[in-house]
C-alpha positions as CSV (number, residue, x, y, z in Angstrom):
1,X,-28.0,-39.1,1.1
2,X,-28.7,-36.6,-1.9
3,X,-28.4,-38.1,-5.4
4,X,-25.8,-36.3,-7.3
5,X,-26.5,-35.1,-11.3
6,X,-23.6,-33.3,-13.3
7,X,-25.7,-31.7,-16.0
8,X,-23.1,-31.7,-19.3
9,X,-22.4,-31.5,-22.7
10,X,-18.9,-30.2,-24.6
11,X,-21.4,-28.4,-27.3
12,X,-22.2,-24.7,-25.8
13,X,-25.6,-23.0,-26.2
14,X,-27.5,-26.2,-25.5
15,X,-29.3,-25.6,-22.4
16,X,-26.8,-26.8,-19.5
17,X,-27.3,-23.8,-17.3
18,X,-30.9,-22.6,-17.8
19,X,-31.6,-27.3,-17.0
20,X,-29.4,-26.5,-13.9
21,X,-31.2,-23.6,-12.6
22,X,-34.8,-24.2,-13.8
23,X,-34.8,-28.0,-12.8
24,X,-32.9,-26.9,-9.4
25,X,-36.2,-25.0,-8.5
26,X,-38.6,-27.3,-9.7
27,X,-37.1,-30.0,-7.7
28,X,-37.5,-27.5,-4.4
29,X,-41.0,-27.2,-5.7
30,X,-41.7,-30.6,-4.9
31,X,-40.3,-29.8,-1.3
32,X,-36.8,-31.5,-2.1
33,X,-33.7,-30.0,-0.8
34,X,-31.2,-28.9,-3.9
35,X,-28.1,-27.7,-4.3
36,X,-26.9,-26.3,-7.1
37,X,-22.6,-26.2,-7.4
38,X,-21.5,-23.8,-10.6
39,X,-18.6,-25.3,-12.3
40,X,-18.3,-23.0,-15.1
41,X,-15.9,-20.5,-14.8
42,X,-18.2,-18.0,-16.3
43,X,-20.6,-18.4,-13.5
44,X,-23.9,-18.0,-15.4
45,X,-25.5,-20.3,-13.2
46,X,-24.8,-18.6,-10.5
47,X,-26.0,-15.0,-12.0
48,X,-28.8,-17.0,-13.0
49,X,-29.4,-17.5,-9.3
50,X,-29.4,-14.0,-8.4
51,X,-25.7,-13.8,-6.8
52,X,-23.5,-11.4,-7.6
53,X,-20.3,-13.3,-9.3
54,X,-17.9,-10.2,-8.6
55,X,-18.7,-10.0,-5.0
56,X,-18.8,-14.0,-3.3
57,X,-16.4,-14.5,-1.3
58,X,-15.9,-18.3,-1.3
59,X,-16.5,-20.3,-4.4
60,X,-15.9,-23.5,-6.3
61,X,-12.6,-22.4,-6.7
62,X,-11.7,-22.2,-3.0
63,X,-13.4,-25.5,-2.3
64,X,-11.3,-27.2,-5.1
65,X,-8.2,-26.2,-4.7
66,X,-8.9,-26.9,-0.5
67,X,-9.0,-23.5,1.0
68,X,-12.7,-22.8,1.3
69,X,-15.5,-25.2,3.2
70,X,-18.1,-25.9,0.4
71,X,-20.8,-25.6,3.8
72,X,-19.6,-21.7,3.8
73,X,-19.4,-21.2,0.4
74,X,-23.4,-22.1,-0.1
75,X,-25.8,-19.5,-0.6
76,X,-29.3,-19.9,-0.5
77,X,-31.4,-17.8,-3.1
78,X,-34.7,-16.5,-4.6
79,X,-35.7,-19.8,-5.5
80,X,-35.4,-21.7,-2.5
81,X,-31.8,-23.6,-3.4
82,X,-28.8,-23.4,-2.5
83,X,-25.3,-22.7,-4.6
84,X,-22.0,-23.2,-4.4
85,X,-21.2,-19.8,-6.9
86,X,-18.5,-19.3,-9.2
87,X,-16.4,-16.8,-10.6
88,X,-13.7,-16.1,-13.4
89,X,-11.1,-17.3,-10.9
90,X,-12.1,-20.8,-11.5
91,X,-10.3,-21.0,-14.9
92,X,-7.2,-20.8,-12.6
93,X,-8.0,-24.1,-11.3
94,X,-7.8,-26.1,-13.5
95,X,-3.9,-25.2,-13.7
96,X,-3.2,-25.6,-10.1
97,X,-5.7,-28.4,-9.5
98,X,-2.6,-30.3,-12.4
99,X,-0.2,-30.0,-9.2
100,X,-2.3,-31.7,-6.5
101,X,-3.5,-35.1,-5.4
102,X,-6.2,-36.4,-6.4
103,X,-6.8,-33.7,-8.1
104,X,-9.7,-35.9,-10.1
105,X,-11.9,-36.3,-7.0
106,X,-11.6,-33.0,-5.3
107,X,-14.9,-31.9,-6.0
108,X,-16.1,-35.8,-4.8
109,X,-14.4,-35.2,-1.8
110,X,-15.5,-31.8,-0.9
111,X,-19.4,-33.2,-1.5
112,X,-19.5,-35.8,0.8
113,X,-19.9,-33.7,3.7
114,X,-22.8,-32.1,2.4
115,X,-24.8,-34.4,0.7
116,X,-26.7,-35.7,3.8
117,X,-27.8,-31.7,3.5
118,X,-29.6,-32.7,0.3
119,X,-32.5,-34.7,-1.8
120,X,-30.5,-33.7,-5.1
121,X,-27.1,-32.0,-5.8
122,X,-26.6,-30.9,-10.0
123,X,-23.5,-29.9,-11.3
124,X,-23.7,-27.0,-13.9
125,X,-20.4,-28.2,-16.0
126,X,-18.4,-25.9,-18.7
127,X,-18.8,-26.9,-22.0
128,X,-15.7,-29.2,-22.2
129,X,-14.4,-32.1,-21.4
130,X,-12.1,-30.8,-19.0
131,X,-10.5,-31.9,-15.4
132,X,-13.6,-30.1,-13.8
133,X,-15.6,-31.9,-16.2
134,X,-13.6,-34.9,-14.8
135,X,-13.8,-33.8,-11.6
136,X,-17.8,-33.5,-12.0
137,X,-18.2,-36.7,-13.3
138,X,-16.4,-38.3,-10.8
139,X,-18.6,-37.0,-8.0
140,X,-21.3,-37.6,-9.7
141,X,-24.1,-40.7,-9.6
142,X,-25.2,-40.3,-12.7
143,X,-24.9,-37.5,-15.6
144,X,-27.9,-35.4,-17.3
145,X,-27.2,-34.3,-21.0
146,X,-29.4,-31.6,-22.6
147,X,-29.0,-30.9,-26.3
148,X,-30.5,-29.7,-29.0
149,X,-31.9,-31.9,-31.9
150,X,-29.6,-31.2,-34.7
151,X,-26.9,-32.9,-36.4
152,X,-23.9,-31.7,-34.9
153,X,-25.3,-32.1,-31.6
154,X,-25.1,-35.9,-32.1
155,X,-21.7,-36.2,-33.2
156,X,-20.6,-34.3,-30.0
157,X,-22.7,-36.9,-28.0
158,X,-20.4,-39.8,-29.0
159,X,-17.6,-38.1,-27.4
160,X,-18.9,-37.3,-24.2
161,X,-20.4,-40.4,-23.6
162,X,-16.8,-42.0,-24.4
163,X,-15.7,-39.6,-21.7
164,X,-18.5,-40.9,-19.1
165,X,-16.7,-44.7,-19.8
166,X,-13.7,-43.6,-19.5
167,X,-13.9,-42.2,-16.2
168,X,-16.9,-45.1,-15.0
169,X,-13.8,-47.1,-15.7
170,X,-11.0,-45.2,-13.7
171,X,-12.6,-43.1,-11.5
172,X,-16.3,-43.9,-11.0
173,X,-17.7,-47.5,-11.6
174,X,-21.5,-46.0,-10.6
175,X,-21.5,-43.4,-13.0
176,X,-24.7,-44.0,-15.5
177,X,-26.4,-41.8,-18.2
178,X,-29.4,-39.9,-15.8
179,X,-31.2,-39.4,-19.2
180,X,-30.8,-37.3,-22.6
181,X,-32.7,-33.7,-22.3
182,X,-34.6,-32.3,-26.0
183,X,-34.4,-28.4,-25.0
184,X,-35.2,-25.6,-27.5
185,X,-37.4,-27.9,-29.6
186,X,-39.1,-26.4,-32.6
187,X,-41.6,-29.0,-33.4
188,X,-42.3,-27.5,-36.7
189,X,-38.7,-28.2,-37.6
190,X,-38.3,-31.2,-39.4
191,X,-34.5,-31.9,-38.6
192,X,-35.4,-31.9,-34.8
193,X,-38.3,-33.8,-35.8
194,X,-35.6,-36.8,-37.3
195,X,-32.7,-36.2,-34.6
196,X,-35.8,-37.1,-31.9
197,X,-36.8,-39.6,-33.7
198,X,-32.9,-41.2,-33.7
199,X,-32.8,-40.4,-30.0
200,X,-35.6,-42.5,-29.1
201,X,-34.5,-45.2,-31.3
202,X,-30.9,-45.6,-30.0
203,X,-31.7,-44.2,-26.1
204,X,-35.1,-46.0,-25.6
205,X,-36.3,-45.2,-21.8
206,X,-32.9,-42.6,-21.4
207,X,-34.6,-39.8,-23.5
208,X,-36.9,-37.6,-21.4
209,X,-40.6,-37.8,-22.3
210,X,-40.4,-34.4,-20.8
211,X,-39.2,-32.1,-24.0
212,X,-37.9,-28.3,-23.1
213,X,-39.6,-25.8,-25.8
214,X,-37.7,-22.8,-27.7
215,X,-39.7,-20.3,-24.8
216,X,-38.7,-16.5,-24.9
217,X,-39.0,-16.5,-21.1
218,X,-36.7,-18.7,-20.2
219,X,-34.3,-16.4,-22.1
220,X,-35.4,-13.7,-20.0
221,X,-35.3,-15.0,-16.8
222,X,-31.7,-15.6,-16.3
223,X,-31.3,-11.2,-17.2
224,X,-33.2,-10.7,-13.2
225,X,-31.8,-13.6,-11.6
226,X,-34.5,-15.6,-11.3
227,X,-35.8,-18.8,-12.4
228,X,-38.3,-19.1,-14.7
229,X,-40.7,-20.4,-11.9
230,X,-39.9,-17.2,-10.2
231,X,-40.1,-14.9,-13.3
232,X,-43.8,-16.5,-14.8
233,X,-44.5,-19.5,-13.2
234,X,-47.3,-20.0,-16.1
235,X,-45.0,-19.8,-19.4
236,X,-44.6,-22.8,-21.4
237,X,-41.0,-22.9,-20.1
238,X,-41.6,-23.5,-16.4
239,X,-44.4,-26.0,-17.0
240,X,-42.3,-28.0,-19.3
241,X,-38.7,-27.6,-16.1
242,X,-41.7,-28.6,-13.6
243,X,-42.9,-31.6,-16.1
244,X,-39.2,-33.0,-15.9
245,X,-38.7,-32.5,-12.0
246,X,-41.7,-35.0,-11.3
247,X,-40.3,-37.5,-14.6
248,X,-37.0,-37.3,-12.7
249,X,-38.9,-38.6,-9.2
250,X,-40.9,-41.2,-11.0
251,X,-38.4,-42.7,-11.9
252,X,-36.6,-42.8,-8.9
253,X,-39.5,-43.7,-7.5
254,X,-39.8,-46.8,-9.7
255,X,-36.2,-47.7,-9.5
């Protein structure tokens, strides 16, 4: 049964989407089955993949609100995963999805059908703590948060990880922190320098050893709908995403 990550953090800009994509296919790189489900309604993850947003015809929205089976919404792409895509509809659901039942698990429910399919499932999550959020983290074994090392980044970490015990409480006693992500890290910067230093201190064995560098293409990639992998498997970028896929699996091999 595939292990299921949201990837999240309320703070945009931090490195959610191009984590979701970029550890997606590393993971298939290691010959795992992934799949990738976009729960942003602006659907960068799945342009990221290479799908057209405007044209899918199922997407998270359909399999949320019920109308759409999540096995006919998945499309495989370039780098060897598969994705449950997303569009601007989306936003929609998080109005009608008020109006339903259970409308905290829906995305739980529509998962576990699949997730014999799969060595690892990730959750791309908007940048809020909203009911997809919710319904993310619900679904969800455990929950991956990249950020950047700077100041404001760890006042918006208190929050979401008072969200993750809020819902371990209600919704999901399993959920537990997967680990805490370093992406765009200058080293020469001394305030990342002392926010990584804090991290360590207070996280211990949750911080990644595995630390994602400021890499100019892994800001190109996502413009041709590739991961970096696929756009120059040799930039310091795709070493650093295939690094982390084999810290994830040592340590699930050691758990």
């Amino acid at each position: 049964m595939g292990k299921v990550i949201a990837i999240a953090n309320q703070k945009g800009g931090v490195g959610k989407t191009t984590t979701s994509i970029n550890l997606a296919a590393s993971l298939v790189k290691t010959r795992r089955r992934v799949l990738l489900v976009d729960l942003d309604p602006q659907g960068n993850a799945t342009m990221g993949s290479g799908i057209d947003k405007n044209a899918i015809e199922l997407s998270t929205y359909e399999v949320l609100i019920g109308i759409g089976e999540i096995q006919k919404a998945c499309v495989t792409v370039e780098g060897g995963y598969d994705v449950v895509p997303t569009n601007s509809n989306l936003a929609g659901a998080e109005v009608e999805l008020v109006n339903l039942d259970r409308r905290e698990v829906r995305l739980r429910l529509a998962l576990e059908s699949v997730r014999d399919d799969y060595d690892f499932i990730l959750i791309d999550c908007p940048p809020s703590l909203s009911l997809l959020t919710v319904n993310a983290f619900a679904a969800a074994q455990t929950v991956m948060i990249p950020m950047q090392c700077e100041y404001f980044a760890l006042e918006g970490l208190t929050d979401l990880i008072q969200t993750i015990r809020l819902v371990r409480q209600n919704l999901n006693p399993e959920l537990e922190i997967e680990g805490l992500l370093r992406t765009m890290y200058d080293p020469r910067n001394n305030l990342a320098n002392e926010v990584s230093a804090q991290l360590r201190e207070h996280f211990g064995d949750k911080l990644y050893r595995t630390i994602i560098p400021r890499n100019v293409r892994l800001a190109e990639a996502p413009s041709f709908g590739k991961p970096v992998i696929s756009y120059d498997m040799q930039s310091k970028g795709a070493q650093a995403y295939l690094a982390l896929a084999g810290e994830i699996l040592r340590r699930e091999e050691a758990a």
